[in-house]
C-alpha positions in Angstrom: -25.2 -2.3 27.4 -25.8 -5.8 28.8 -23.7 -8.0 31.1 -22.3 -9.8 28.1 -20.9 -6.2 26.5 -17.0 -6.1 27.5 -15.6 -2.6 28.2 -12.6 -1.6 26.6 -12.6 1.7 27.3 -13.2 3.5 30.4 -15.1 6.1 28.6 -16.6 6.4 25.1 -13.7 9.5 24.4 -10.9 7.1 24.8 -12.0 5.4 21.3 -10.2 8.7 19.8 -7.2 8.6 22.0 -3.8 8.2 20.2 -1.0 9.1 22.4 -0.8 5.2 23.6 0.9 4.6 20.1 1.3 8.6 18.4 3.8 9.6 21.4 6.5 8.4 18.7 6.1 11.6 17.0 7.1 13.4 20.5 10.4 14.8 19.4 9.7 15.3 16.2 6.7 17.2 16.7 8.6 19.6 19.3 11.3 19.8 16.2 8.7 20.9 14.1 7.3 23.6 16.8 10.6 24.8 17.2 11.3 25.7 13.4 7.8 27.6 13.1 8.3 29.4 16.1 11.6 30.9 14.9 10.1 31.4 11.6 7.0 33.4 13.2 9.3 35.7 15.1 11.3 36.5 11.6 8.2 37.0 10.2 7.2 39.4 13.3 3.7 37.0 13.5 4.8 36.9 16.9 7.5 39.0 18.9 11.5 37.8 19.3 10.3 37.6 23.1 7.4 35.2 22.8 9.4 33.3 20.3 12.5 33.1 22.1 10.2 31.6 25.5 8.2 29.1 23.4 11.6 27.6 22.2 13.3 28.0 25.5 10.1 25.7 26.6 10.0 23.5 24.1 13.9 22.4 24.4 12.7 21.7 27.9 10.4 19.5 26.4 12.4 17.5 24.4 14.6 17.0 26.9 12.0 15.2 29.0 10.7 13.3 26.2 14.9 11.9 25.3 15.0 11.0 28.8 12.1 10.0 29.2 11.0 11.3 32.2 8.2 13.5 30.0 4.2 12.3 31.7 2.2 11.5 28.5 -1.5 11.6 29.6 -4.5 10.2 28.0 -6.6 12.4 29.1 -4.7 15.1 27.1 -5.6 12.6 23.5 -2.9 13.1 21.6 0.9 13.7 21.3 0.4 17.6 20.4 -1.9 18.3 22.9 0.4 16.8 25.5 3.4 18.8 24.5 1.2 22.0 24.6 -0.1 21.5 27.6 3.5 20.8 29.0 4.7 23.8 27.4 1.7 26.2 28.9 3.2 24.5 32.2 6.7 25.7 32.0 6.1 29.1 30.0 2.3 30.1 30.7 0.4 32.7 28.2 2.9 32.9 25.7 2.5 28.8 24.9 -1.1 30.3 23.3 0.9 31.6 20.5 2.8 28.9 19.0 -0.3 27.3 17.0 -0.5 30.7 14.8 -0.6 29.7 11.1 -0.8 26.2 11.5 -3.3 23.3 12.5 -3.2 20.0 13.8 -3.4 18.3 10.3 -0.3 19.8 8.7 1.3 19.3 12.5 0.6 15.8 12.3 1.5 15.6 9.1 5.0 17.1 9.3 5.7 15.1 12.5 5.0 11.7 11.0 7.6 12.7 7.7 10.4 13.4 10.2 9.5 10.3 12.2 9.7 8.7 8.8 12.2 9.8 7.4 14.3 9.3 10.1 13.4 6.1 10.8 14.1 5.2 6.8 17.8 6.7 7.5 18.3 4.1 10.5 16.6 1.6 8.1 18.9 2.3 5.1 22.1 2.0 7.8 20.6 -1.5 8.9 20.5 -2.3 5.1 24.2 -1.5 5.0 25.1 -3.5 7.6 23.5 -6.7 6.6 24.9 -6.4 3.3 28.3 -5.8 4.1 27.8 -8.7 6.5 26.6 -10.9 3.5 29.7 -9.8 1.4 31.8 -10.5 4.5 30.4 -14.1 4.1 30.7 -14.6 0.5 34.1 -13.5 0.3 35.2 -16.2 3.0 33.6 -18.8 1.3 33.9 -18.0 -2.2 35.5 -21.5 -3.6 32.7 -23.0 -1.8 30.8 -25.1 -4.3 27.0 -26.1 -3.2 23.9 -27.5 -4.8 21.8 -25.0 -6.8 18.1 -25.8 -6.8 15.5 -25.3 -8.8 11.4 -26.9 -7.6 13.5 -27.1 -4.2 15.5 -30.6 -6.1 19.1 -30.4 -6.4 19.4 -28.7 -10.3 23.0 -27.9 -11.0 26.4 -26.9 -8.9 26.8 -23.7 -7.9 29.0 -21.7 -5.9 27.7 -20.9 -2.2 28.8 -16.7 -3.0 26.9 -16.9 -5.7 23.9 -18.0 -4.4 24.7 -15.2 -1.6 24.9 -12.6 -4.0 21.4 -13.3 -5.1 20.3 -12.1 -1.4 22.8 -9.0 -2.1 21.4 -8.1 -5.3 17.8 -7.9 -4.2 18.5 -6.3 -0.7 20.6 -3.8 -3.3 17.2 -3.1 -5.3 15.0 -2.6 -1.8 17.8 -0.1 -0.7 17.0 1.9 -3.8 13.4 1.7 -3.3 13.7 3.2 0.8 15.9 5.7 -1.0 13.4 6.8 -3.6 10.6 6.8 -1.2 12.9 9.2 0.9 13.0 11.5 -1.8 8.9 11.6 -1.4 8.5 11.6 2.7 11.0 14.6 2.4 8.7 17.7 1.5 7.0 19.6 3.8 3.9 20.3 4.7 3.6 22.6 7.5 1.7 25.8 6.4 -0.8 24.1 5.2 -3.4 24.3 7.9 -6.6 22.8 8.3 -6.9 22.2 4.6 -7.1 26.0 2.9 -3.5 26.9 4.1 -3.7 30.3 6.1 -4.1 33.8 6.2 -0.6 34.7 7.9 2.9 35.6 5.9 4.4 32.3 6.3 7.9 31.9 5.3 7.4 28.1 4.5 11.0 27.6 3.1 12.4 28.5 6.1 10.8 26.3 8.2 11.6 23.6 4.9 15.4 24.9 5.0 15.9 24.2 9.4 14.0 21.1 9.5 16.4 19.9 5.9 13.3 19.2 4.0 14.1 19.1 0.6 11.3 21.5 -0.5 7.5 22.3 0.6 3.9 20.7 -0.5 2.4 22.8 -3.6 -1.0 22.1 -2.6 -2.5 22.0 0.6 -5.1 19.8 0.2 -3.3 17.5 -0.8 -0.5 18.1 2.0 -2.9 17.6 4.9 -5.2 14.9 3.5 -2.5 12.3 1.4 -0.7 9.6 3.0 1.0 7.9 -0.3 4.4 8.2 1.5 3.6 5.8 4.0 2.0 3.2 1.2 5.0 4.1 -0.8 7.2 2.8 2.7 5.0 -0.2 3.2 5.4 -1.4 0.1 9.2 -1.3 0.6 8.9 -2.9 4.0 6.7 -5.8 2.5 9.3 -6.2 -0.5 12.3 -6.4 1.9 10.5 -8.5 4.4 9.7 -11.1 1.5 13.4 -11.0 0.7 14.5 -12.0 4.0 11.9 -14.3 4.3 12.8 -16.2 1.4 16.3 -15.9 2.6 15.5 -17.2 6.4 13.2 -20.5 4.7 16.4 -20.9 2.7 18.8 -21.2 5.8 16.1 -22.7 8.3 16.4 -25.7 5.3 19.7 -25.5 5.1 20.5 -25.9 9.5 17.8 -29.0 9.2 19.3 -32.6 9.6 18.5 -32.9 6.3 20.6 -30.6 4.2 23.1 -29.6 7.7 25.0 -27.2 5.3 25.0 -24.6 8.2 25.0 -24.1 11.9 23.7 -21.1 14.0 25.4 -20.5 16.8 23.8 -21.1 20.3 22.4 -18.0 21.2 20.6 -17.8 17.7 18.8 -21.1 18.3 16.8 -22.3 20.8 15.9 -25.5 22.5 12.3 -27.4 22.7 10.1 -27.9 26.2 10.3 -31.7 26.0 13.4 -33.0 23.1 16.5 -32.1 24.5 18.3 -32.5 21.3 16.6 -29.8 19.4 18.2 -26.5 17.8 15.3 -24.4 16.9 16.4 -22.1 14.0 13.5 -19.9 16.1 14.9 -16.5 14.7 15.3 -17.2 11.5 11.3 -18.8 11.2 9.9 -15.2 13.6 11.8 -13.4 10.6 9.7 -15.4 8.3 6.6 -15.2 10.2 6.8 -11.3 10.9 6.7 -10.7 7.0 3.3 -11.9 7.1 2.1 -9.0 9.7 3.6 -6.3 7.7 1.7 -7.3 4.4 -0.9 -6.6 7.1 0.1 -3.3 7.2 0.6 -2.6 4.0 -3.3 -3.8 3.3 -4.2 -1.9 6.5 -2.9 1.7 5.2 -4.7 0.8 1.7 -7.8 0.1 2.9 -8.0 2.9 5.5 -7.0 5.4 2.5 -8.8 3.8 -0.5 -12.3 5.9 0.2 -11.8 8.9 1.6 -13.3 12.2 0.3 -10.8 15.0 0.4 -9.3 16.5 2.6 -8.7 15.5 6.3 -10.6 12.8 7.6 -9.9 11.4 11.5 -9.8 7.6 9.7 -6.3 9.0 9.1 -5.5 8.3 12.3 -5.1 4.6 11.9 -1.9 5.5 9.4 0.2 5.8 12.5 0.4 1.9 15.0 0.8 0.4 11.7 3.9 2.4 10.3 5.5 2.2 13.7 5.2 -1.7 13.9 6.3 -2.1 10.2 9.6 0.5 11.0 10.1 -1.3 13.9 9.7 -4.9 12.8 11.9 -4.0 9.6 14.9 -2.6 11.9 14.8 -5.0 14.4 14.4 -8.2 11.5 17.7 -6.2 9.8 20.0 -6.6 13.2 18.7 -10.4 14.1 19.8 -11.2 10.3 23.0 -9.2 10.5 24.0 -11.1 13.8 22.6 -14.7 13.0 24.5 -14.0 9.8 27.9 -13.5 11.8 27.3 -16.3 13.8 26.7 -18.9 11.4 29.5 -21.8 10.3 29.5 -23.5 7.2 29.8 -27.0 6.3 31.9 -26.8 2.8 32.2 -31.1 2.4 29.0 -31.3 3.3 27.7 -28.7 0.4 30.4 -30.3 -2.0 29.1 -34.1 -1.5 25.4 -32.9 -1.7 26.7 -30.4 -5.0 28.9 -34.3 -6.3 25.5 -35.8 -7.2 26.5 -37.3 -11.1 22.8 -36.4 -12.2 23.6 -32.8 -11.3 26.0 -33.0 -14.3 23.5 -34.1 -16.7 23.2 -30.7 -18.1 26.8 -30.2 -19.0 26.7 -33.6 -20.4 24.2 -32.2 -22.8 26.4 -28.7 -23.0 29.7 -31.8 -23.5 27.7 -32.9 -27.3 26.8 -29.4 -28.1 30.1 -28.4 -28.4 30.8 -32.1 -30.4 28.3 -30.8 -32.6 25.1 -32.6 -31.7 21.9 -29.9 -31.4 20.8 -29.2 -27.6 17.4 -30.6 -28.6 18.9 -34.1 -29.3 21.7 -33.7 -27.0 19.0 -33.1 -24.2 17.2 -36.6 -25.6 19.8 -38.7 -25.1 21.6 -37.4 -21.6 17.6 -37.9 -20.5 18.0 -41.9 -21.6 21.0 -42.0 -20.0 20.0 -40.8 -16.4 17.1 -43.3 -17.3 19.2 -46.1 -17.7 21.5 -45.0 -14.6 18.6 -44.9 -12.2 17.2 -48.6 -13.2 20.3 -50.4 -13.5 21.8 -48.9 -10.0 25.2 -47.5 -12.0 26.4 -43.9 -11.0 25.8 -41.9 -14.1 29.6 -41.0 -14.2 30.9 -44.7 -13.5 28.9 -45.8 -16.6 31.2 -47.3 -19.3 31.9 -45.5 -22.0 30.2 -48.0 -24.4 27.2 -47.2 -22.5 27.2 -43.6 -23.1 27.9 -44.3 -27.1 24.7 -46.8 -27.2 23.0 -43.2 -26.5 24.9 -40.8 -28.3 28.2 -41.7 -30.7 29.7 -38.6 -29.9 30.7 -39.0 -26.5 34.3 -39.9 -25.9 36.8 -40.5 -23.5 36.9 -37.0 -22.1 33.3 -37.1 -21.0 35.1 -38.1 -17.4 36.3 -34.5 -17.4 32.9 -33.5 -16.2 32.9 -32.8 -12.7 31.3 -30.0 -10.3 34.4 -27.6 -10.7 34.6 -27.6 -14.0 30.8 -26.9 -14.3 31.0 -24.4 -12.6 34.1 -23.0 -14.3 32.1 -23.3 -18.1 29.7 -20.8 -16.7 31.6 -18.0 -17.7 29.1 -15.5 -18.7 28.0 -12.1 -16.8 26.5 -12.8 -14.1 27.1 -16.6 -14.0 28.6 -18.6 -11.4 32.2 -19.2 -12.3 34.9 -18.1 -10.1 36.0 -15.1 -12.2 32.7 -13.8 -12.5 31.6 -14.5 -8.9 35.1 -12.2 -8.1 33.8 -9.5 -9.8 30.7 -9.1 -8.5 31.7 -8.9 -5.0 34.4 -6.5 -6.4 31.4 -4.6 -8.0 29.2 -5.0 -4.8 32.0 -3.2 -2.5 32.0 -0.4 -4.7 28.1 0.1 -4.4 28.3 -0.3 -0.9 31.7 2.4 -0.7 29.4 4.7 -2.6 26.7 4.7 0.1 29.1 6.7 2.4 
């Protein structure tokens, strides 16, 4: 090495250290220990004595790991070799016994699908909470009329719950997708060994049955060597994360000057090092930024995973920083929407003048000579003239004379007038449209999903 080679790491060894990041699976691997230990005694692999002492140690353990007064050393590597050293400490001899029947690669493995799921059961109570924090929202605000938009240009009113329960319904479909991914991380794959599985009477689906796995890994190869589980969670943290992300770009816009159809309150804003008048929406645009690093992870676990012979392989190592930063940037994104949420305050006059633009009507005026018998084709013609002839002669659309409207179409009448926001939004009375009734019922519907989650 020359003077220009920076050192990293105080020895060549510590490229393979992993408890800096792995000591995440602490508890869970001492969980795991606990239930094969008891499972070797019944299966007298080892004696009720030695059993009994290993347990009796490894309680001790995770004790000092909740506490966290537990030394994790990096000289030891990893998180399993740390714990079984600690436990050789506390018990002596009878430590030597516990790894009988299984290896470090179904240890590993089994830690990291309690840490996960776990983690997606925290997740999936997060998920909860923000929604009934959206619902709590929309039904406050639910004769709130608002501009919808379409190419971000104001397209046609809307109420504000409506465009709420958009956010509701695709947090609802990620909620099902951490569910289903559950259903995957929950088998287990201790017993397993190295790769072969192993030459002792195992009692798997006992082990399975303490630990509440919903069943055990049919082949061991497999069980040791595949890692879809975690793509499988990536994928739902990257789908979510776009959700809020679309969701925070929507309400940064909406706290701007600009729009001002919300506030944040203080503590969900911040301030600027030289413009004393600034509110920062700073929150809301980290949410939006963060989304990009787990798409990062989700390409990270693909990449690391997309050439690798069968079976174990150490690259599998790398599968661990990046599910812990995507768990933990997903929980933690979760709680800063669920309380910049509850702080927010809504400007309703200032949504209704912005949702009172006439050309945001031109639509109905074209659904107006439908239903006088004109074809939407032609109808659509000659609203289009008419918003034509508004803009260059300076005239609101809906302060136009009524001869004016009949130079473009003879079938409008008096009651063209009738046209406002409301009653646009009350002629959208089809499922899953934005009228009043049907806006009711979906939040109806939406606190019966969310009653059904407990």
């Amino acid at each position: 090495m020359d003077k220009y080679t920076t050192h990293y790491f105080k020895t060549t060894s510590d490229y393979t250290v992993s408890v800096g990041f792995d000591w995440r699976l602490g508890s869970f691997d001492v969980l795991g220990s606990i239930a094969h230990a008891r499972m070797l005694s019944a299966q007298k692999i080892i004696s009720e004595e030695e059993s009994s002492s290993i347990i009796d140690g490894l309680k001790i353990i995770h004790a000092e790991i909740m506490n966290g007064s537990f030394e994790w050393r990096e000289d030891l590597e990893d998180v399993h070799m740390n714990i079984e050293n600690r436990l050789f400490e506390l018990i002596g001899e009878p430590a030597g016994r516990l790894h009988t029947g299984r290896s470090r690669n179904d240890q590993v493995a089994t830690a990291t699908r309690l840490y996960l799921r776990d983690a997606i059961d925290k997740i999936a109570d997060g998920v909860t909470k923000f929604q009934l924090t959206l619902l709590d929202i929309a039904g406050k605000y639910i004769d709130t009329i608002m501009p919808g938009y379409t190419h971000l240009q104001r397209a046609q009113p809307i109420l504000f719950t409506h465009h709420l329960m958009a956010y509701f319904e695709m947090i609802s479909r990620d909620y099902l997708r951490l569910m289903d991914c559950r259903e995957r991380v929950n088998i287990l794959p201790l017993g397993s060994g190295a790769l072969a599985g192993v030459p002792y009477p195992l009692d798997r689906e006992m082990v399975a049955d303490e630990l509440k796995f919903q069943g055990i890994s049919n082949n061991s190869i497999d069980a040791i060597s595949s890692r879809d589980y975690i793509v499988e969670f990536h994928s739902f943290a990257a789908i979510i994360l776009m959700h809020l992300s679309r969701f925070a770009e929507d309400l940064i816009l909406w706290s701007s000057t600009e729009f001002g159809y919300i506030k944040f309150g203080e503590e969900w804003v911040t301030g600027s090092s030289i413009m004393p008048q600034k509110r920062n929406p700073d929150f809301a645009e980290l949410a939006r930024g963060k989304t990009g690093r787990v798409y990062g992870n989700l390409l990270n676990i693909l990449v690391v995973t997309k050439g690798l012979p069968l079976s174990y392989n150490t690259d599998l190592q790398e599968d661990k920083e990046a599910l812990f930063d995507s768990v933990e940037t997903v929980a933690k994104t979760l709680d800063v929407f669920n309380g910049m949420l509850k702080s927010m305050t809504i400007d309703k006059e200032r949504m209704l003048f912005a949702a009172s633009d006439p050309y945001m009507l031109a639509t109905d005026l074209a659904d107006y000579l439908v239903n006088k018998g004109v074809t939407f084709r032609r109808a659509h013609e000659s609203v289009s003239s008419l918003c034509e002839r508004a803009r260059s002669s300076g005239v609101s659309l809906m302060e136009m004379p009524l001869d004016v409207y009949k130079e473009f179409n003879k079938s409008f009448e008096d009651d063209v007038y009738q046209v406002t926001p409301q009653s646009s939004i009350d002629a959208k009375d089809v499922a899953g449209g934005t009228s009043q009734k049907r806006v009711s019922n979906a939040l109806k519907a939406a606190k019966r999903v969310l009653a059904n989650r407990r």
